[in-house]
C-alpha positions in Angstrom: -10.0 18.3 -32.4 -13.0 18.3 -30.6 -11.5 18.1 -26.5 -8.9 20.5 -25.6 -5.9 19.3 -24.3 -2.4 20.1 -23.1 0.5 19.0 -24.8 4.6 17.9 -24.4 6.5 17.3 -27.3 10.0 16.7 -27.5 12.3 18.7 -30.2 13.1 16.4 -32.9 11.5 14.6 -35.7 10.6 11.3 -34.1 9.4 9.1 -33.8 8.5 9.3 -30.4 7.0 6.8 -28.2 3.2 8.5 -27.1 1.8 8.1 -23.5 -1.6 9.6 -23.6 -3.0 10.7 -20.4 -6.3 10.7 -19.1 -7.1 13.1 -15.9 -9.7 12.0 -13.4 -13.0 13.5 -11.5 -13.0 17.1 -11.0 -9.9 17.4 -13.0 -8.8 19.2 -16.6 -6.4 18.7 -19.2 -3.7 20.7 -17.0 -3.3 17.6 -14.3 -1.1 15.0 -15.3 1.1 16.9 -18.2 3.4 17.2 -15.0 4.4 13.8 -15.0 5.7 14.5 -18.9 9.3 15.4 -17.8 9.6 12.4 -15.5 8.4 10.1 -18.1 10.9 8.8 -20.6 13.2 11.6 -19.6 10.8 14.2 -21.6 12.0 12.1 -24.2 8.1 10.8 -25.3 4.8 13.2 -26.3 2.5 13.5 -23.7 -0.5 14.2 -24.5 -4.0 15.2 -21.8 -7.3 15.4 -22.8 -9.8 17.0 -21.2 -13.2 15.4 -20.0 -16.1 16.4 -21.9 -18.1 16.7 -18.6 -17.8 20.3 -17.0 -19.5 20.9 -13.8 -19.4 23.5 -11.0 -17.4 21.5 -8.0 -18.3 25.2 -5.3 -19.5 28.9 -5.4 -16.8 30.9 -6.4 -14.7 27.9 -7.6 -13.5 27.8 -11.1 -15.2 24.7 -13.9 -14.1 20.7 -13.3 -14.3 18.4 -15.5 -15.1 14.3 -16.1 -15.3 12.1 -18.5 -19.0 11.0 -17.7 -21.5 12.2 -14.7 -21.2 10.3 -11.2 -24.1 9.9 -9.0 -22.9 8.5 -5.0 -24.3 4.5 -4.9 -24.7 4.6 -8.3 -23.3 2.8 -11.7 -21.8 4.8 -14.8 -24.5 6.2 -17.4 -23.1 3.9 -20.1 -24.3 6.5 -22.5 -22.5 8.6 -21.2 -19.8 6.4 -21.1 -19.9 5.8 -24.8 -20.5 9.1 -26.0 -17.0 9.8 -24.2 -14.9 6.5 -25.7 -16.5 7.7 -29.2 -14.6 11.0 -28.4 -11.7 9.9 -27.0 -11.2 7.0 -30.1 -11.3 10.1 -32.5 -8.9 12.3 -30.4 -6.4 8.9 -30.5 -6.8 9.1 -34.2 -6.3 12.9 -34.8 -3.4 13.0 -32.4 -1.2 10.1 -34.4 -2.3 12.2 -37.8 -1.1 15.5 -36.0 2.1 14.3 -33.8 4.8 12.4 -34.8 3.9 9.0 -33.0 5.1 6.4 -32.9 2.3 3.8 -33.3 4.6 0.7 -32.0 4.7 2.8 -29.0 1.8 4.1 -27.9 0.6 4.1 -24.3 -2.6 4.4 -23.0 -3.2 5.6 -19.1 -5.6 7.4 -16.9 -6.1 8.0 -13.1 -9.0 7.1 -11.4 -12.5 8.1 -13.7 -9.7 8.3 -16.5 -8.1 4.9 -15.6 -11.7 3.7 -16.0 -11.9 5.5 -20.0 -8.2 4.1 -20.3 -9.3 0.3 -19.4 -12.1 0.5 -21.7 -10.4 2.1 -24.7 -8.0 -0.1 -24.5 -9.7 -3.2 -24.2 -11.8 -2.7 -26.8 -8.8 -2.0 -29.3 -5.7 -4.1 -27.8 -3.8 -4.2 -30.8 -3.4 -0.8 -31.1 -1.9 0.0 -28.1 2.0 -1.5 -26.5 0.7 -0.3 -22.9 -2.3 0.4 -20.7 -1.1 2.1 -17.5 -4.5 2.4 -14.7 -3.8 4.3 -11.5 -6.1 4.5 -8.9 -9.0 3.5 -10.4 -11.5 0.6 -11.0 -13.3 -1.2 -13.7 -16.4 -3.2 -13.0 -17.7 -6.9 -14.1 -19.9 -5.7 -16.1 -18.6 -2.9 -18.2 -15.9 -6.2 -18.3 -18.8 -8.4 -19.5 -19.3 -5.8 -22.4 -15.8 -6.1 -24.0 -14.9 -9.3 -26.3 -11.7 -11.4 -25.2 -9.5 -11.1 -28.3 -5.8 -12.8 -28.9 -4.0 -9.4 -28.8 -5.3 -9.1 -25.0 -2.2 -11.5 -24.1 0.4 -8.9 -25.6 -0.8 -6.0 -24.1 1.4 -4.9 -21.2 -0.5 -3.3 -18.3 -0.3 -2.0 -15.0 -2.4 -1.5 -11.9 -1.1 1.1 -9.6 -3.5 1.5 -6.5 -3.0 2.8 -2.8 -3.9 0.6 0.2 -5.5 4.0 2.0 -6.9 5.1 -1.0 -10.8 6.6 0.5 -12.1 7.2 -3.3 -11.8 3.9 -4.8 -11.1 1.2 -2.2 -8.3 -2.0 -2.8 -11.1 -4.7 -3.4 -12.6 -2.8 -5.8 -8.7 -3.0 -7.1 -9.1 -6.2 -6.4 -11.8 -7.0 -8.2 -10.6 -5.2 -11.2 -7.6 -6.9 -11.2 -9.3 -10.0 -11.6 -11.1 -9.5 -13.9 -8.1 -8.2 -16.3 -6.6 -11.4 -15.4 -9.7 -13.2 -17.2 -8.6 -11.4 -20.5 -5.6 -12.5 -20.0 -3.6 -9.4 -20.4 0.2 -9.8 -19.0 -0.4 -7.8 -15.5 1.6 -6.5 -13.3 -0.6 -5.3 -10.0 1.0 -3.0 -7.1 -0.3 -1.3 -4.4 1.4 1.3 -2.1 0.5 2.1 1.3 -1.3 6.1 -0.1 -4.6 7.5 -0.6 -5.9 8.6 -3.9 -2.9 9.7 -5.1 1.0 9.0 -7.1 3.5 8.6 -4.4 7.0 8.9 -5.7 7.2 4.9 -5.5 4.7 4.6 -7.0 6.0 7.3 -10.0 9.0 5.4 -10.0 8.0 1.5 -10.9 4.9 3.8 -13.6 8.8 4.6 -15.1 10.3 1.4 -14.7 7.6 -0.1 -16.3 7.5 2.1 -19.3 10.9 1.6 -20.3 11.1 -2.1 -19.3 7.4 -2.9 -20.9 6.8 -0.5 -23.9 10.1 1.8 -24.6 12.6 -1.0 -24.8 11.0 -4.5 -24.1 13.4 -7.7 -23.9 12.6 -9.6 -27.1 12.6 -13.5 -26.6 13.4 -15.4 -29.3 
């Protein structure tokens, strides 16, 4: 497998529902595999890639990582941006060779820059996936423009976590992304929580709400 990552995996056969987790800016594969024994009860694999993108954040500080570069005022490299879906599209198909997965149950989520890589993975391959979880974090009109509505849009469950205070990623640009989800008609639900850049435990709490209510044990209508 070509990105390291951390890994939770529950004792057992399975299988067990997946969330795979993708760490933002300045981040690495150690970040959100916190969140594993809150989720589920530890009772689902979590599993967090690292960004391909290393830089040096200080002097004396050690490696960070992303997913692509970011330039201030600036859009994503879309190259770069592909070259780190293609990467993350083969990690998603090694881990369900590798882990006992359950692929009815597979959740997709990432915080801020990863939210972004989540929305986009996601998007591009709905069927695949019975959640899309984005957390502090954005996805523009025209990265939207680039992804083809498709049926299976309508039955992914997703949700939009963002903070009110947040100074990274402001609510309109929430806002806007939010809006434009809504024009692929995915089934949304949108909060926002008066925090910065961050997971308050409120907002931890409806992340495992959701999960259970949405992906782990959904109310079937007949």
């Amino acid at each position: 497998m070509e990105l390291l990552y951390t890994a939770h995996v529950p004792a057992g056969d399975g299988p067990f529902p997946t969330i795979i987790a993708l760490h933002g800016w300045g981040a690495n594969a150690h970040d959100l595999l916190g969140l594993a024994p809150i989720l589920h009860r530890g009772e689902a694999i979590v599993l967090c890639p690292q960004g391909p993108f290393a830089f040096q954040p200080g002097p004396q500080m050690p490696p960070a990582y992303g997913w692509f570069p970011l330039s201030e005022g600036k859009p994503p490299d879309m190259a770069a941006v592909a070259t780190a879906q293609g990467l993350l599209e083969i990690f998603i198909d090694d881990v369900c060779e590798r882990y006992p997965v359950d692929p009815r149950k597979l959740v997709l989520a990432g915080f801020s820059q990863g939210g972004f890589m989540a929305y986009l993975v996601a998007l591009n391959d709905p069927e695949r996936y019975a959640g899309l979880l984005g957390m502090s974090t954005w996805l523009p009109s025209d990265v939207v423009g680039t992804i083809d509505p498709h049926p299976a849009h309508e039955a992914l469950p997703t949700l939009m976590i963002h903070g009110t205070e947040d100074p990274m990623i402001s609510i309109d640009r929430a806002y806007a992304s939010r809006d434009a989800l809504l024009g692929l008609r995915v089934p949304l639900a949108f909060r926002e929580y008066e925090m910065g850049h961050e997971i308050r435990p409120e907002a931890l709490r409806e992340i495992v709400m959701w999960l259970e209510e949405k992906v782990i044990h959904p109310v079937e209508i007949a």
